[in-house]
Backbone of each chain as ProteinMPNN parsed JSONL, in Angstrom:
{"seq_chain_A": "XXXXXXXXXXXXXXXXXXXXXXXXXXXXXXXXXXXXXXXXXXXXXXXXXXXXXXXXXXXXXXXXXXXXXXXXXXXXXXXXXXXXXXX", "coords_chain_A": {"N_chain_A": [[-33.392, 59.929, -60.59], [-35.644, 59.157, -59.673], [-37.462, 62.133, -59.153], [-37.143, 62.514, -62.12], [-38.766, 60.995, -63.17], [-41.458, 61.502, -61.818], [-41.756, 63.828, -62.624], [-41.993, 63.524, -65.315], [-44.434, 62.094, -65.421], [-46.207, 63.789, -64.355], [-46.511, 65.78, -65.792], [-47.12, 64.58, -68.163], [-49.354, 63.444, -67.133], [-51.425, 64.966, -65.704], [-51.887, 63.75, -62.425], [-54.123, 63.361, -59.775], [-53.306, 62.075, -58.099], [-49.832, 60.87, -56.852], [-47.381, 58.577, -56.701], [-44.179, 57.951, -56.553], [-41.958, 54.953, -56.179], [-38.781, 54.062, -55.132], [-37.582, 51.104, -55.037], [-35.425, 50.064, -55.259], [-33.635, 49.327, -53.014], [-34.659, 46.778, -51.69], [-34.639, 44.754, -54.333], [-31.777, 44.549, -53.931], [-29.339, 43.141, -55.48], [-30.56, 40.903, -56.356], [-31.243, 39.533, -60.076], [-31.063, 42.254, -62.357], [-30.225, 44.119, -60.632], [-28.2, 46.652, -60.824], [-26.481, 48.345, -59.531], [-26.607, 50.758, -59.033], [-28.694, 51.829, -57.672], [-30.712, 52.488, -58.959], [-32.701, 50.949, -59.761], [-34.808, 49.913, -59.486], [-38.22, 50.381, -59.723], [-41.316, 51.694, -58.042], [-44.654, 53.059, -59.277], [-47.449, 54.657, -58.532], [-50.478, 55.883, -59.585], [-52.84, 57.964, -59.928], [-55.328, 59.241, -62.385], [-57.459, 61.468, -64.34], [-56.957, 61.321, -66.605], [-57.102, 58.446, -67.462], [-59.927, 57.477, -67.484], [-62.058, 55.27, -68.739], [-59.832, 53.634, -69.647], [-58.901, 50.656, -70.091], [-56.386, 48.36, -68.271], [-54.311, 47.532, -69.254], [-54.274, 49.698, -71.547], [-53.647, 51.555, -69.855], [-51.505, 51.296, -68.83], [-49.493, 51.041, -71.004], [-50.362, 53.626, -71.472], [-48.389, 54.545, -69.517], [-45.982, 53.654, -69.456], [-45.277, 54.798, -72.607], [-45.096, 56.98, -72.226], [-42.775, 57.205, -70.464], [-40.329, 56.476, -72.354], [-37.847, 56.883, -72.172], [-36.838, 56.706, -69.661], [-37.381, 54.084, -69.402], [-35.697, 52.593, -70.95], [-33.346, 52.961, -68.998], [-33.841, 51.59, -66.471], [-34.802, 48.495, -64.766], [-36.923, 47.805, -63.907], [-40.454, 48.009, -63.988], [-43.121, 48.964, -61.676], [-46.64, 49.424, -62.132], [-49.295, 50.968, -61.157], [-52.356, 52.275, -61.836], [-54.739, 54.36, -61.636], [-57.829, 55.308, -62.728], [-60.086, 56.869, -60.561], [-59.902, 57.318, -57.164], [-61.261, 55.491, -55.988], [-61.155, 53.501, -57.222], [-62.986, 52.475, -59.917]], "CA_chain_A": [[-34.318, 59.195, -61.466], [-37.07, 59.22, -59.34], [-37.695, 63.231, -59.465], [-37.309, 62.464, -63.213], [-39.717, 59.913, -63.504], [-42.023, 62.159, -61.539], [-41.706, 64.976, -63.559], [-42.344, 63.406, -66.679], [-45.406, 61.723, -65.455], [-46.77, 64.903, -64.199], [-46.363, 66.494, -67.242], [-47.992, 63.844, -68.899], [-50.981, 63.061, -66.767], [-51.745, 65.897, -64.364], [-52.23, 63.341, -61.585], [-54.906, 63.649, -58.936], [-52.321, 61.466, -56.7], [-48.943, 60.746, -57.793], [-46.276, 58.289, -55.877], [-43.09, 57.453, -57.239], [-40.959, 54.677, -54.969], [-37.479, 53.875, -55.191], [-37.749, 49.687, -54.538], [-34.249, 49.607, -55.784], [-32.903, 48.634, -52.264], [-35.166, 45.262, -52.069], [-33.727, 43.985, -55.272], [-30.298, 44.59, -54.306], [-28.299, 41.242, -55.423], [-31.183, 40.33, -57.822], [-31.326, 40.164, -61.047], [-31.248, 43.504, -62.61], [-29.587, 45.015, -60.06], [-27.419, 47.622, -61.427], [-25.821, 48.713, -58.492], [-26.947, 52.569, -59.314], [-29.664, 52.132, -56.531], [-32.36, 52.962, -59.372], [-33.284, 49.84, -61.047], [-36.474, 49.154, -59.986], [-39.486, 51.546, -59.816], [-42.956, 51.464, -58.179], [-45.694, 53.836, -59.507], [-48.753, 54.891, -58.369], [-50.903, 57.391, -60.32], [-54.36, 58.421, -60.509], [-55.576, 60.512, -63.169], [-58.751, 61.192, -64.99], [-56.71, 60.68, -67.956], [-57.535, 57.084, -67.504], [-61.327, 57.043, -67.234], [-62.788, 54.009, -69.834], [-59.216, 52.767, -70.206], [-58.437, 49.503, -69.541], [-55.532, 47.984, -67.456], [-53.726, 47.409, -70.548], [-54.12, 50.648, -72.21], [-53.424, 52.715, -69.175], [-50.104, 50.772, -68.367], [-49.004, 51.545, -72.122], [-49.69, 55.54, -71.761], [-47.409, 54.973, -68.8], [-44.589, 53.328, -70.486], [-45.141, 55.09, -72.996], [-44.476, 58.695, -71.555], [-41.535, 56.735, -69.498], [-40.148, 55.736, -72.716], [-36.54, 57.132, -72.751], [-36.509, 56.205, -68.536], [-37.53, 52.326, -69.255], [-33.788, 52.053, -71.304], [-31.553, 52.954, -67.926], [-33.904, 51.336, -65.543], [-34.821, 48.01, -64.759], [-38.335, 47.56, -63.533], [-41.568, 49.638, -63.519], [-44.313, 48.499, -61.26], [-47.438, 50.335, -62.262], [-50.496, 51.111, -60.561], [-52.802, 53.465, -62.508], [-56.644, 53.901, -61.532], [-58.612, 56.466, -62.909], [-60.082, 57.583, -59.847], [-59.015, 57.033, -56.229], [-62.438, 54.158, -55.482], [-60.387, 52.325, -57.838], [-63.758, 51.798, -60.877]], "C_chain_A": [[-35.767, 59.294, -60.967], [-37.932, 60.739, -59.585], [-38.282, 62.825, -61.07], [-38.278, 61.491, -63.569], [-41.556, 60.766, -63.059], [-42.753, 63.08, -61.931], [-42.686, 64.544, -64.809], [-43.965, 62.993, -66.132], [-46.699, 62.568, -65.007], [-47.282, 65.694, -65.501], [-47.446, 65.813, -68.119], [-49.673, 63.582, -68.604], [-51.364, 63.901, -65.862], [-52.213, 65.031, -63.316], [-52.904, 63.58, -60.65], [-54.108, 62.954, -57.164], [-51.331, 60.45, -57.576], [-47.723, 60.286, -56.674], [-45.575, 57.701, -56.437], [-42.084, 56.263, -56.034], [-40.025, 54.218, -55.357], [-37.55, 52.567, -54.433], [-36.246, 48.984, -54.517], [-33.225, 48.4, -54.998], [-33.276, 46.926, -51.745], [-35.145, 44.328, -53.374], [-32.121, 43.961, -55.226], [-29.914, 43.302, -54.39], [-28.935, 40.218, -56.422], [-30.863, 40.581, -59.064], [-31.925, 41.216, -61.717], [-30.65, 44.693, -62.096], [-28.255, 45.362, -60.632], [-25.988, 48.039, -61.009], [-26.0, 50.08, -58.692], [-28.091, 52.578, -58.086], [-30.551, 52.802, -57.133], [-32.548, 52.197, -60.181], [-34.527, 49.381, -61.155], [-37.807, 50.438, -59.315], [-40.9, 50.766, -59.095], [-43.524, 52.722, -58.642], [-46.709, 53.976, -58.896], [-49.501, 56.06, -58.374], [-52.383, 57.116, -60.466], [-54.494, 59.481, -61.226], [-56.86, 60.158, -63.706], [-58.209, 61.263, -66.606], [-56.758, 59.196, -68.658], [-58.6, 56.755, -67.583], [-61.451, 56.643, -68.623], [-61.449, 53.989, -70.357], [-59.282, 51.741, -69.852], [-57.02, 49.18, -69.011], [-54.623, 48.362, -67.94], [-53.583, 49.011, -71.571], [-53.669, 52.174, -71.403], [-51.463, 52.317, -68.505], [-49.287, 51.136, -69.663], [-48.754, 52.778, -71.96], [-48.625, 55.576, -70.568], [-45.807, 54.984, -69.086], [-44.299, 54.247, -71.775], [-44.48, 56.437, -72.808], [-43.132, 58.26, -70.628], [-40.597, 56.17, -70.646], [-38.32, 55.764, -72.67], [-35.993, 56.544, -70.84], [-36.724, 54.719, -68.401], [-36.051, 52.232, -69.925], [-32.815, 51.968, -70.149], [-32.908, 52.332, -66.565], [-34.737, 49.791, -65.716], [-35.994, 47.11, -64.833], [-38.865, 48.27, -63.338], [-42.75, 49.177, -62.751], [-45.317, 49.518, -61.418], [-48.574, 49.642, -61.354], [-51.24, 51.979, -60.738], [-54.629, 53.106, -62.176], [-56.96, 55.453, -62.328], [-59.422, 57.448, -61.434], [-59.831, 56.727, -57.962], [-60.039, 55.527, -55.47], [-61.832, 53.244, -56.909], [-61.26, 51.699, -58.638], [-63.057, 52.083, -61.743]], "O_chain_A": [[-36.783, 59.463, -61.642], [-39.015, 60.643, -60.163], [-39.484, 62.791, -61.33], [-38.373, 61.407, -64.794], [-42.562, 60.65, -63.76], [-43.958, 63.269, -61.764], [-43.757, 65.039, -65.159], [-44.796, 63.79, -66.566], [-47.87, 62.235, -65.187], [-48.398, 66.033, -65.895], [-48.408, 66.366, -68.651], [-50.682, 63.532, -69.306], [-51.784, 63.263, -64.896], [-53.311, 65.487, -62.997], [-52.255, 64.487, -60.129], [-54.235, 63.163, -55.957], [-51.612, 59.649, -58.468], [-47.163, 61.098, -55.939], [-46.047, 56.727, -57.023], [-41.538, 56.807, -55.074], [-40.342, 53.652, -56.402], [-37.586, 52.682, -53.208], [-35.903, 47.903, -54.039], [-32.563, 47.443, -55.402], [-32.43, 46.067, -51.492], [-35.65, 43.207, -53.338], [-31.367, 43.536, -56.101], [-30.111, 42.45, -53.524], [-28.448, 39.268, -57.034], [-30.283, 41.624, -59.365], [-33.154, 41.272, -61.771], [-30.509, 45.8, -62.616], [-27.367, 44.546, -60.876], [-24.911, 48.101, -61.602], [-24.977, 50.611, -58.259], [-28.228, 53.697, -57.591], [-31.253, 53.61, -56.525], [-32.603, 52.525, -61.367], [-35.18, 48.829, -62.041], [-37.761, 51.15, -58.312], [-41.401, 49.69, -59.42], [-42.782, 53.669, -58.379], [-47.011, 52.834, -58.55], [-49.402, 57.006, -57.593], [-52.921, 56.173, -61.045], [-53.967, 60.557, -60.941], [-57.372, 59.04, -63.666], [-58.944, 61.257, -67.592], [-56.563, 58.853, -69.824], [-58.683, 55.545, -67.797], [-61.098, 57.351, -69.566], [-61.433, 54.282, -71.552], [-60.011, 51.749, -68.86], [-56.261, 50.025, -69.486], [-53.956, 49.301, -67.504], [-52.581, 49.158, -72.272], [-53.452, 53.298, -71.857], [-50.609, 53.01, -67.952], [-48.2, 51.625, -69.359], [-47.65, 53.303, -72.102], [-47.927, 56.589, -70.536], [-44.887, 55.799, -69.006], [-43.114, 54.467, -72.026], [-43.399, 56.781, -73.285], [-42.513, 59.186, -70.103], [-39.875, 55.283, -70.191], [-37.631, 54.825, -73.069], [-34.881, 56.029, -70.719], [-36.308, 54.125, -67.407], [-35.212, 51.69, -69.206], [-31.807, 51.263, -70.119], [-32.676, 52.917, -65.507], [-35.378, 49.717, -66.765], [-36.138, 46.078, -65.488], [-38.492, 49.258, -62.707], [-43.636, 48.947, -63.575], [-45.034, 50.595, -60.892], [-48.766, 48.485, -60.978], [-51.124, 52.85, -59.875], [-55.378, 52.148, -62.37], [-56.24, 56.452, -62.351], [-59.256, 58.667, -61.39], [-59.602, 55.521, -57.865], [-59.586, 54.744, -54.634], [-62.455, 52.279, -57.351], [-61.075, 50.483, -58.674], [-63.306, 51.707, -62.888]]}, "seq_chain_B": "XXXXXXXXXXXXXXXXXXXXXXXXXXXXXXXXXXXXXXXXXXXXXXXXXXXXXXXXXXXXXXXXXXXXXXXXXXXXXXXXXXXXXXXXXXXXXXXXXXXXXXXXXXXXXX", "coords_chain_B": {"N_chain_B": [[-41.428, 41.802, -96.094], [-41.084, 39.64, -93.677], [-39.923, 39.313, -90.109], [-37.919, 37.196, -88.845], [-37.65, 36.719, -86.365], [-39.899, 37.809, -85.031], [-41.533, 35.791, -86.349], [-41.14, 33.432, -84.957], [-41.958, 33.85, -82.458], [-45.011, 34.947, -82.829], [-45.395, 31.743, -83.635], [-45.109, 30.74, -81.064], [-46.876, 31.857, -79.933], [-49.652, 31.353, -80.997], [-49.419, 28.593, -81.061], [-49.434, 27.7, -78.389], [-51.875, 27.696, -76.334], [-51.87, 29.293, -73.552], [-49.347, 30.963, -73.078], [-46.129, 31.694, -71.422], [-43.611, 34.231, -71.6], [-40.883, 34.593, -70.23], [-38.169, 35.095, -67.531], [-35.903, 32.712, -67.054], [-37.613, 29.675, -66.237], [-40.242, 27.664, -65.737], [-40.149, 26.224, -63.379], [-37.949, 26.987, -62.414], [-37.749, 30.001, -62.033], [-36.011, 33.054, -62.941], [-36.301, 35.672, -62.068], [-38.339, 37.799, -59.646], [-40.819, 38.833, -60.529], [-41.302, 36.936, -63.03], [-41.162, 34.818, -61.399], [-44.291, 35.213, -60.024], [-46.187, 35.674, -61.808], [-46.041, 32.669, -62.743], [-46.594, 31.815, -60.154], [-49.23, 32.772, -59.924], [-50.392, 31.766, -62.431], [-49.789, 28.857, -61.591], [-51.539, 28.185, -59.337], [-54.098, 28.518, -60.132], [-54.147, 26.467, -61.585], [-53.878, 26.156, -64.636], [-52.441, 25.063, -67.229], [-49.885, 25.706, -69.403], [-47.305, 27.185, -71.192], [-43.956, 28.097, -71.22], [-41.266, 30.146, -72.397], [-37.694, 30.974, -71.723], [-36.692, 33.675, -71.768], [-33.952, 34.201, -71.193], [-32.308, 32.929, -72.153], [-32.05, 33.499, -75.252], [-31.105, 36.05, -76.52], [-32.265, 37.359, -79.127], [-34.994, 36.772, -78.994], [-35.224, 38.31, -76.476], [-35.314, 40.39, -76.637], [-36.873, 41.004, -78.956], [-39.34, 40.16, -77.766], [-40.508, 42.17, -76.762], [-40.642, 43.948, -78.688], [-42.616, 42.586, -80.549], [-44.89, 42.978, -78.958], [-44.571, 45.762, -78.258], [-44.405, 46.376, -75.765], [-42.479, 46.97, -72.746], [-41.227, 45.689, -70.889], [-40.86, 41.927, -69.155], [-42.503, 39.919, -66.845], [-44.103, 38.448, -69.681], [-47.872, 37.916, -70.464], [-49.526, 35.571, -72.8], [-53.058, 34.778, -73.799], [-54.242, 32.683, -76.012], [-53.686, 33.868, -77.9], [-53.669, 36.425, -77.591], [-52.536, 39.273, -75.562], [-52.446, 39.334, -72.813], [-51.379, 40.792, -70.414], [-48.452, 42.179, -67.623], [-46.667, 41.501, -64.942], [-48.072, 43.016, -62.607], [-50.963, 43.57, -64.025], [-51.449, 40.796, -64.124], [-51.198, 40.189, -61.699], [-53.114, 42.409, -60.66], [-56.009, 41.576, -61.927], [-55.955, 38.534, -60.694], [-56.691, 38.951, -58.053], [-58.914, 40.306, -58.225], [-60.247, 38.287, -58.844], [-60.994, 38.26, -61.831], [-59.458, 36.804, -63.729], [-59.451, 34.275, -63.101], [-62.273, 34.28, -63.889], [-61.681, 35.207, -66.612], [-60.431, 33.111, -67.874], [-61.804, 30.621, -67.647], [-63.925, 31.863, -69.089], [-62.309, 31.639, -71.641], [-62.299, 28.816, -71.672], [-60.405, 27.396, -70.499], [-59.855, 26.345, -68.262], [-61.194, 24.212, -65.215], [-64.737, 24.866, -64.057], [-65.174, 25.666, -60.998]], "CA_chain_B": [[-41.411, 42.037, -94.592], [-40.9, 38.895, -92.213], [-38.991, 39.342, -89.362], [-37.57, 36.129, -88.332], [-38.028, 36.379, -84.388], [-41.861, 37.849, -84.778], [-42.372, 34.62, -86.848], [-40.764, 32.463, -83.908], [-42.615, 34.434, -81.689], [-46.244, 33.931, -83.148], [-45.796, 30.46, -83.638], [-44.883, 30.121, -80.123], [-48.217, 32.252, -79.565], [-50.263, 30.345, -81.985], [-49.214, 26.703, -80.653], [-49.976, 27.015, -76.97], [-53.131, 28.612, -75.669], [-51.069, 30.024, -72.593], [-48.021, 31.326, -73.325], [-45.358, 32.75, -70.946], [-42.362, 34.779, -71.758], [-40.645, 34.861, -69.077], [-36.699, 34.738, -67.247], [-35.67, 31.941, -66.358], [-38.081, 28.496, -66.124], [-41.618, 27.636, -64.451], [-39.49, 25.431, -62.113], [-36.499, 27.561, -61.709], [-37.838, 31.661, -62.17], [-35.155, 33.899, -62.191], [-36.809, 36.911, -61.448], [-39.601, 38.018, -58.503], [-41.961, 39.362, -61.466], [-41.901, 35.866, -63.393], [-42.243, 34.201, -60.311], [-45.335, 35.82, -59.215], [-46.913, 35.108, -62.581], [-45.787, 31.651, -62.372], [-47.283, 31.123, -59.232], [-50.519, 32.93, -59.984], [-51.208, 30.121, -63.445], [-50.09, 27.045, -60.932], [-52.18, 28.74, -58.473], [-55.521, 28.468, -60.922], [-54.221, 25.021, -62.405], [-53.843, 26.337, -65.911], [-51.491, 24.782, -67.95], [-49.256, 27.033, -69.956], [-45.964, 26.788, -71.751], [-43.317, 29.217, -71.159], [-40.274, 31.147, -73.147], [-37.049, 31.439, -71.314], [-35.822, 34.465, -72.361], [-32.716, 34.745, -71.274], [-31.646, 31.454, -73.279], [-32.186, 33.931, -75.939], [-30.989, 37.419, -76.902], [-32.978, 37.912, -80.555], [-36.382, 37.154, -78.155], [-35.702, 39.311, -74.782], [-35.769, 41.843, -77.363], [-37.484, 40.645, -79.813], [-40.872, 40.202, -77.475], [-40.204, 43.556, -75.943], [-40.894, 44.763, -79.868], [-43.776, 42.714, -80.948], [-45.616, 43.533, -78.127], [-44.918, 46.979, -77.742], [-44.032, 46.212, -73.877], [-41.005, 47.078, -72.491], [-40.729, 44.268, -69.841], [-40.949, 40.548, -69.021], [-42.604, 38.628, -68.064], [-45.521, 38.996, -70.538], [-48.512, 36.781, -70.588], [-50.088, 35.87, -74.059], [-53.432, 33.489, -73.987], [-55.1, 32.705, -76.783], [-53.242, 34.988, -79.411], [-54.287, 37.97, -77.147], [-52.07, 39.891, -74.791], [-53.24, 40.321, -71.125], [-50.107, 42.36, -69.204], [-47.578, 41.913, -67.383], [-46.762, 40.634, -63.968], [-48.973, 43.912, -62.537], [-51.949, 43.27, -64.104], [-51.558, 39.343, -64.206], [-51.806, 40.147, -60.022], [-54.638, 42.87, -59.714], [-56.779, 40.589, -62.272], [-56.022, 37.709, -60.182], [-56.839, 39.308, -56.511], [-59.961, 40.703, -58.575], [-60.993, 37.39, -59.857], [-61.152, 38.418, -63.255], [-57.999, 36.179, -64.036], [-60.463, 33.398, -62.944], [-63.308, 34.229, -64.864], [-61.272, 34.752, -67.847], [-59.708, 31.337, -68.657], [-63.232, 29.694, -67.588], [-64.595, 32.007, -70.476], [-61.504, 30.856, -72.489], [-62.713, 27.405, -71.369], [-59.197, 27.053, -69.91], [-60.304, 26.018, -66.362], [-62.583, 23.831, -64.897], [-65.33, 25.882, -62.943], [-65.13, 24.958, -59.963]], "C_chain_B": [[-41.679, 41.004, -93.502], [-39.495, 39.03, -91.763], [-38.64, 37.944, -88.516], [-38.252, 35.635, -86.724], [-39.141, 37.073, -84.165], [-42.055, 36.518, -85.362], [-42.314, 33.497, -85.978], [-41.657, 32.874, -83.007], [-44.614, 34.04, -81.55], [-46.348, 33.078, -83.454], [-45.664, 30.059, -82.09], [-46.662, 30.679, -79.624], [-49.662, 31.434, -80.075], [-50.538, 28.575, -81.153], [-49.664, 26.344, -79.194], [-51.314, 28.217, -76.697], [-52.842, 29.509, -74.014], [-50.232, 30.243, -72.423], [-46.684, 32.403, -72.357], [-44.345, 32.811, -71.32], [-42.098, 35.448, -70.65], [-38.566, 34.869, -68.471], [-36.833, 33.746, -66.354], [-36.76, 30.594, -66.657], [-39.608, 28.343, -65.347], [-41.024, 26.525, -63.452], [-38.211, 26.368, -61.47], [-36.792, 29.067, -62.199], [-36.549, 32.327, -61.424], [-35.214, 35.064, -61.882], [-38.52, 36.729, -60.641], [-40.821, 38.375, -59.549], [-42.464, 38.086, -62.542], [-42.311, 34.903, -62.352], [-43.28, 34.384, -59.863], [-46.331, 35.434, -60.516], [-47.229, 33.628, -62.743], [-46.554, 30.869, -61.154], [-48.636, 31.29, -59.182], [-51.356, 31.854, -60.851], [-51.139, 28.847, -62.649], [-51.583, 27.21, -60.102], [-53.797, 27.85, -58.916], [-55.607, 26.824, -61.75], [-53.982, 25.123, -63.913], [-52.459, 26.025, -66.495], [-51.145, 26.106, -69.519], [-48.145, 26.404, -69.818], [-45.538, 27.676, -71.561], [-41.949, 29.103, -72.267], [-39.111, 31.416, -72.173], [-35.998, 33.017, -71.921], [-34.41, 35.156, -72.768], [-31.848, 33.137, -71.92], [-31.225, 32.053, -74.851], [-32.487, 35.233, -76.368], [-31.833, 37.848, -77.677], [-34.534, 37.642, -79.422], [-36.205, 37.824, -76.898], [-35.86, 40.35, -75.488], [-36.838, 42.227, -78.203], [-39.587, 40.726, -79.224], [-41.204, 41.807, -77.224], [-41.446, 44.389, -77.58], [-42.096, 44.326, -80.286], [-44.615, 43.009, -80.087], [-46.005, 44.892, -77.756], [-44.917, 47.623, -76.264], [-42.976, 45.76, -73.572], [-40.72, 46.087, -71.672], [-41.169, 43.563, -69.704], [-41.069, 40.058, -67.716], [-43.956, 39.27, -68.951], [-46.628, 37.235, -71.236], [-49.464, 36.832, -71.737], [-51.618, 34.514, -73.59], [-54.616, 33.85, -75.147], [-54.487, 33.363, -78.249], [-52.902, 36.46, -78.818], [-52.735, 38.068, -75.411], [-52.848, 40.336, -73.97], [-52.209, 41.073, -70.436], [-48.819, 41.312, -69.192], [-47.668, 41.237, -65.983], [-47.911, 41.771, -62.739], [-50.615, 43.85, -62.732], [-52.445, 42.169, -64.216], [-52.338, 39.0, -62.617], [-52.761, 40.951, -59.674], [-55.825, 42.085, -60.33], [-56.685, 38.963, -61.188], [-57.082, 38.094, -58.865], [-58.436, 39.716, -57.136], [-60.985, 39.842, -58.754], [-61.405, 37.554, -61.029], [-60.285, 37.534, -63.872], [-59.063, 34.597, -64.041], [-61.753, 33.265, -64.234], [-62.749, 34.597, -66.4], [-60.757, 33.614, -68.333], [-60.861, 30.519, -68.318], [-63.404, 30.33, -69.121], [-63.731, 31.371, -71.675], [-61.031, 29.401, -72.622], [-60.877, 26.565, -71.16], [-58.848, 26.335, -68.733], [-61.802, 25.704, -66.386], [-63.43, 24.666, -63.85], [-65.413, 24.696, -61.808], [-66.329, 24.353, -58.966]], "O_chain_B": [[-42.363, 41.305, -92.523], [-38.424, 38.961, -92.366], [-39.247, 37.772, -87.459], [-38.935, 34.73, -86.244], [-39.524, 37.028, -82.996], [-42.951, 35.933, -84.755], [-43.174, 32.619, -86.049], [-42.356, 31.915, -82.68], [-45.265, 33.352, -80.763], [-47.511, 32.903, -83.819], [-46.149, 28.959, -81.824], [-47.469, 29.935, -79.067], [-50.543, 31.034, -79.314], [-51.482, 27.834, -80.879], [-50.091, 25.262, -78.79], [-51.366, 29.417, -76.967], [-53.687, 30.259, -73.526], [-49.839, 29.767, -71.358], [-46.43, 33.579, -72.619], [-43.752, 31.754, -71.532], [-42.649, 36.424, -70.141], [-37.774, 34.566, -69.364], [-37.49, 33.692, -65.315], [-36.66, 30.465, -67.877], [-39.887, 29.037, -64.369], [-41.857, 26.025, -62.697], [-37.73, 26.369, -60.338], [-35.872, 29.444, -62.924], [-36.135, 32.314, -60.265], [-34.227, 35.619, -61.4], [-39.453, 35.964, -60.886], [-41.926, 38.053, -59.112], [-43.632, 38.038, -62.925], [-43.386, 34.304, -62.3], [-43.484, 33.553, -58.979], [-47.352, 34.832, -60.183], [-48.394, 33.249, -62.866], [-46.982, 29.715, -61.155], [-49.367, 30.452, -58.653], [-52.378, 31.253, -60.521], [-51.956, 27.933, -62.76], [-52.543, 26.457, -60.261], [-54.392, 26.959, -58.311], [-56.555, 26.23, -62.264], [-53.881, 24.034, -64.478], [-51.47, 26.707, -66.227], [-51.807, 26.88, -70.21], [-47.795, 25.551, -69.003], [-46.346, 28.605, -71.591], [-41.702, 28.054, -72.862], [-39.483, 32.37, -71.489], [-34.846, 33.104, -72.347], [-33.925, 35.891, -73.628], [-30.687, 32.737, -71.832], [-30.417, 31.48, -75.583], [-33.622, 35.657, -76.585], [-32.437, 38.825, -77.234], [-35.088, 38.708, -79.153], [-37.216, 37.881, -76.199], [-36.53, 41.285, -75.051], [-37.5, 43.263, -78.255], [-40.595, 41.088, -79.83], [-42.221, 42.385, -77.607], [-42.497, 45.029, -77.532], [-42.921, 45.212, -80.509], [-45.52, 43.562, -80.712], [-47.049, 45.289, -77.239], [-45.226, 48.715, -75.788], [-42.462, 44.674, -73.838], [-39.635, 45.564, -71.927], [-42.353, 43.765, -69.972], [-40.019, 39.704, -67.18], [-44.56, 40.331, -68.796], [-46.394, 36.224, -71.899], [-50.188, 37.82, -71.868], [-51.268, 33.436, -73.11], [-55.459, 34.744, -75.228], [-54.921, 33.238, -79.394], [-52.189, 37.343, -79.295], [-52.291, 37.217, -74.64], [-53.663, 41.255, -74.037], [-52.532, 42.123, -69.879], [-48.36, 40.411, -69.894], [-48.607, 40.47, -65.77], [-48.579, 41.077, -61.973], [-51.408, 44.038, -61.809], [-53.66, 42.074, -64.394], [-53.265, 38.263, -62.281], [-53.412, 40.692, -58.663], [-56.727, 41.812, -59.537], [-57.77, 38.385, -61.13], [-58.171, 37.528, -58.761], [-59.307, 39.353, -56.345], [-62.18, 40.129, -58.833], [-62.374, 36.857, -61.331], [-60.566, 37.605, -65.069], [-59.277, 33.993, -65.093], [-61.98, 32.434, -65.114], [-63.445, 34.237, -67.349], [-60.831, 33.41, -69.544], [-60.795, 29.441, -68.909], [-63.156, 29.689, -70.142], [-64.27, 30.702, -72.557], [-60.081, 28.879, -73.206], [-60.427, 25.508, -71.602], [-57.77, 25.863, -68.371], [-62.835, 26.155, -66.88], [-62.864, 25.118, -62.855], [-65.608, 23.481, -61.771], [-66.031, 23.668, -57.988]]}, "name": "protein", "num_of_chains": 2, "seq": "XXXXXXXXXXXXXXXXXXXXXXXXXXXXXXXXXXXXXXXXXXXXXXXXXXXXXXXXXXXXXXXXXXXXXXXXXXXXXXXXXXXXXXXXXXXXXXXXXXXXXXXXXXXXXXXXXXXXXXXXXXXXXXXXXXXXXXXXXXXXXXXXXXXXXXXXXXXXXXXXXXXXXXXXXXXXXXXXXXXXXXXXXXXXXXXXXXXXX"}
């Protein structure tokens, strides 16, 4: 899942810096947990496909391009800047 | 074209000026992502009504759809959609979270 999550978001945003983490094992026993050991997601993507979005509109194109990987997984923590000084 | 559980939905949006949809309770959160929202509005003092969602199948789905955002919790104030539990916390740490509910004369300045 994670590769695949990777992938797609590559694809989608040519990232300038692109980390996918597998959090799965610090929710184990919570709710959501699956027991597949891929329920919960962090992100963290820079792209200049974000410059003059807002928070809100850059967390959408993420979900959005994640849309068929948000059905089998649990949680997505995003973190999307446009460039790496974080304006 | 009304859909029953958008019309439940914006009246719940409508009626309170801080609205969380959330799992679980603002006393008893059953997930780390409503808790963290939860603690960011006590945090600021802002009163806000919440949505248990899991009390209720036709809305865990149902918000998911009018919103257009796949996960919960999701914070509404005013009518208006600000995020999720993500951007509820870098607006906070930013102080923008602050200076928005002053402008939405939500909070006393301090």
């Amino acid at each position: 899942m994670k590769d695949r999550i990777e992938a797609v978001l590559r694809e989608a945003f040519a990232p300038s810096l692109l980390e996918v983490i597998n959090d799965s094992a610090r929710h184990h026993g919570h709710a959501g947990d699956d027991g597949s050991g891929e329920s919960h997601f962090t992100v963290k993507i820079v792209s200049e496909a974000f410059v003059g979005q807002s928070r809100l509109q850059r967390q959408r194109a993420v979900f959005s391009a994640l849309v068929d990987e948000m059905n089998s997984i649990h949680a997505l923590s995003i973190d999307a800047a446009a460039s790496q000084d974080r304006n | 074209m009304t859909n029953p559980v958008f019309d439940r939905i914006q009246k719940e949006i409508d009626n309170n000026d801080v609205s969380l949809f959330m799992k679980g309770t603002a006393d008893m959160p059953l997930c780390g992502f409503s808790a963290m929202v939860v603690q960011v509005l006590s945090q600021l003092g802002v009163p806000f009504s919440t949505v248990n969602v899991l009390e209720d199948d036709d809305i865990r789905q149902g918000i998911k759809d009018f919103t257009n955002w796949p996960t919960i919790p999701q914070l509404y104030v005013k009518g208006e959609f600000i995020g999720g539990c993500d951007i509820v916390r870098e607006m906070y740490e930013t102080g923008e979270l602050q200076d928005f509910f002053e402008e939405k004369g939500l909070l006393r300045a301090a």
